[in-house]
N, C-alpha and C positions, 0 to 999 in steps of 0.2 A: 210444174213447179208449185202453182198452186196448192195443188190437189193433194200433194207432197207435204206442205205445211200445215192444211188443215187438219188432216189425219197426224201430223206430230205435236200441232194443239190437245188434239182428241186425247191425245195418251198422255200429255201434263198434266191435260184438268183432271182424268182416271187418277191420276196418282196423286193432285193433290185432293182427292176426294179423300185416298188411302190414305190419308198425314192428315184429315182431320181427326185420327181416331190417335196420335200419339198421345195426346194428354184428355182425352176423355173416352169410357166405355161405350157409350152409345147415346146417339144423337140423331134428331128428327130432321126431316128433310128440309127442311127451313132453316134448322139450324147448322145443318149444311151449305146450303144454298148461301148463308152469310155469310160462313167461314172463308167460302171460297169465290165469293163476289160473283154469284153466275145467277141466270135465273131457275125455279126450282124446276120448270122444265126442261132446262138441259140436265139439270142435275142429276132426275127426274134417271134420264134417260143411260144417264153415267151410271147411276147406282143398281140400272136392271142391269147391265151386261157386267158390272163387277159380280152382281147378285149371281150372275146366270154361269160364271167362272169360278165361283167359291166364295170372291174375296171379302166378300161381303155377305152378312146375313141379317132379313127383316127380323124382328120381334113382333106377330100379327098381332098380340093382343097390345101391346104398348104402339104401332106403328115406328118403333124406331130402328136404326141401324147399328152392327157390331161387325168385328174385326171376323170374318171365317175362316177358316181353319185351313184354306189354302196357304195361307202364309205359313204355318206350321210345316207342310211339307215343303217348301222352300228353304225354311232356316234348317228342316234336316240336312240340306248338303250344304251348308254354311261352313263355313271354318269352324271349328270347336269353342274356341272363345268369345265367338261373335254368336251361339246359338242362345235365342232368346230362354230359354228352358234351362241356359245353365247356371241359371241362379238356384236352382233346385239340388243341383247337383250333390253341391256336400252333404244335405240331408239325405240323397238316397242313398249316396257310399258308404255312409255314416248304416243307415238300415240292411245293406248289402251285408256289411261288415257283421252287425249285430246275428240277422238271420243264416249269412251261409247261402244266400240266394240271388237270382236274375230280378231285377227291379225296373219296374217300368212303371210309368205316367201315359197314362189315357184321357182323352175327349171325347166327347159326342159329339158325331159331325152325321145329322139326321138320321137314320138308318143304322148310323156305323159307326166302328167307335175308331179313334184315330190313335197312334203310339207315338209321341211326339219327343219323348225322352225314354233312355235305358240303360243301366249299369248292367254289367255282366256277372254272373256270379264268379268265383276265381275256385270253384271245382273244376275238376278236370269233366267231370260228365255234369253238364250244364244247359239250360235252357237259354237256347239265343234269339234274342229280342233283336231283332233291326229298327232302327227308327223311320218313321214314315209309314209303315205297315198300317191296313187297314182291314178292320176285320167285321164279320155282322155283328149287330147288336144281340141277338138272339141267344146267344150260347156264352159260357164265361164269367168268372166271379167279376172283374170290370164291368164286362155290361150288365150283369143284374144288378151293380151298384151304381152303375149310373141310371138305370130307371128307377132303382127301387128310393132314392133320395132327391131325384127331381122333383122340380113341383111339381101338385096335382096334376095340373093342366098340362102340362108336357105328360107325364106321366102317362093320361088317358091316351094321346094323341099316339103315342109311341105299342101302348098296349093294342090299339087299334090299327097300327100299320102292320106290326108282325104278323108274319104267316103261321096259321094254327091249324094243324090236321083236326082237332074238335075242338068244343070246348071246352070238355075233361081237361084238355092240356094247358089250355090257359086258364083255367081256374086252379088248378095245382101250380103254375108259375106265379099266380099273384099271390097266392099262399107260403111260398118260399119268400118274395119280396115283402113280404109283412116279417118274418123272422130275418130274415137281412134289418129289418129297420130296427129291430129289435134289440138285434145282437151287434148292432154298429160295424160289421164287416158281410163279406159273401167271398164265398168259396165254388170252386167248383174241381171236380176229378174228369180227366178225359173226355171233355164236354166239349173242345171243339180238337182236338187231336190225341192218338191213345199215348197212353204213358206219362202225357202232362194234369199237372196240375196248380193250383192259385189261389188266392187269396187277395181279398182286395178290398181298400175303403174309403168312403167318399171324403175328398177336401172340397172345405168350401169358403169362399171368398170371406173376405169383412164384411160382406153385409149378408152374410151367412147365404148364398146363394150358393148351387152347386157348382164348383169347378172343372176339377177331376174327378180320375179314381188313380190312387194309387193300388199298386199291384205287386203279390212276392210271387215267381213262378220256380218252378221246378220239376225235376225228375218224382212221377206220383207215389212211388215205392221210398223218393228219400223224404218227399214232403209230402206226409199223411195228416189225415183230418186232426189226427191228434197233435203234432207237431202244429199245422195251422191255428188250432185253437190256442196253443202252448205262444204262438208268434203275434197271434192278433192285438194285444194289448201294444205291443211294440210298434205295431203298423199302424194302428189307431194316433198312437199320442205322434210318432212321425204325419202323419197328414194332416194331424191340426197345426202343427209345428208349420207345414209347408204354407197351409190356409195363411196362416199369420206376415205369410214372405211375400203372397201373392197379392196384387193391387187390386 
């Protein structure tokens, strides 16, 4: 019985660890260890096995803690009104509406980029987005816009993790993320499945940090690079819209 209650201790302090982040982004171990009246090596210890689950993610160069992106796949099978992401919502039906297209909202969850929100397009031949889905970094106007507008230092970090058959390949990838910065969206055609294609661009927080990527997809024959050029003004001024909603 003991043994029973220390282990259901275990999993209160775990979760009030996770409810220190409802009213702040990120917080150092100490200033955890306050929050939650514990010493910083239990905390210590709480925070690696959330870390080592998702729920939690270090910042090495600051040392502090953030919310990870397993909670994201959790609020996928949430009830609809209770998903945290559906504050966004009327902006992308609202960009759905305008483009004629599937709308999705991406993260960066290391390696990978995460789909945490998605309207459908309401064509009959349509690209379907599932929420939850997780896809490599490597390939896709999302994830070139989520590297191409990270900080430096992620940036390197992440240029340096991908797999490169030479370095012909990554020199011609970092040369399209410079025109991505340039042209404030990224596109891609059948780059990680045939037929599809996308458009996509960064939001970013109030304190202009990177968020997401917002993304328009669809069938590549009905949304062509001209069309995509034609729509990006539209997805741009929606992302800064969204940037402005997000805390």
């Amino acid at each position: 019985m003991d043994d029973q209650k220390q282990t259901v201790r275990a999993v209160e302090r775990a979760l009030d660890v996770v409810l220190c982040f409802t009213d702040s982004a990120e917080l150092t171990l100490t200033e955890i260890a306050a929050k939650v009246s514990l010493h910083k090596s239990t905390v210590h210890r709480l925070l690696a096995s959330l870390e080592g689950r998702g729920f939690v993610i270090r910042n090495t160069e600051t040392d502090k803690y953030r919310i990870g992106f397993r909670i994201w796949e959790l609020a996928a099978n949430m009830e609809y009104g209770d998903d945290p992401a559906t504050i966004l919502l009327p902006e992308m039906e609202r960009l759905r509406d305008l483009v004629g297209e599937t709308i999705s909202l991406y993260v960066r969850d290391g390696t990978e980029r995460l789909r945490i929100q998605a309207v459908q397009s309401n064509q009959a031949i349509r690209r379907v987005a599932p929420i939850g889905a997780r896809m490599p970094l490597s390939v896709g106007a999302s994830s070139k816009a989520l590297i191409a507008f990270a900080e430096p230092a992620v940036q390197s970090e992440l240029l340096e993790a991908l797999i490169w058959t030479d370095a012909g390949e990554r020199a011609v990838f970092e040369k399209k993320l410079d025109e991505i910065r340039r042209l404030g969206y990224a596109t891609s055609v059948e780059e990680r499945e045939p037929g599809a294609a996308a458009v996509a661009a960064p939001i970013f927080s109030r304190t202009h940090k990177l968020a997401a990527a917002l993304a328009v997809s669809g069938p590549a024959n009905r949304l062509t690079l001209e069309r995509m050029r034609e729509h990006a003004p539209q997805i741009i001024d929606a992302a800064t819209r969204m940037g402005k909603m997000m805390r």
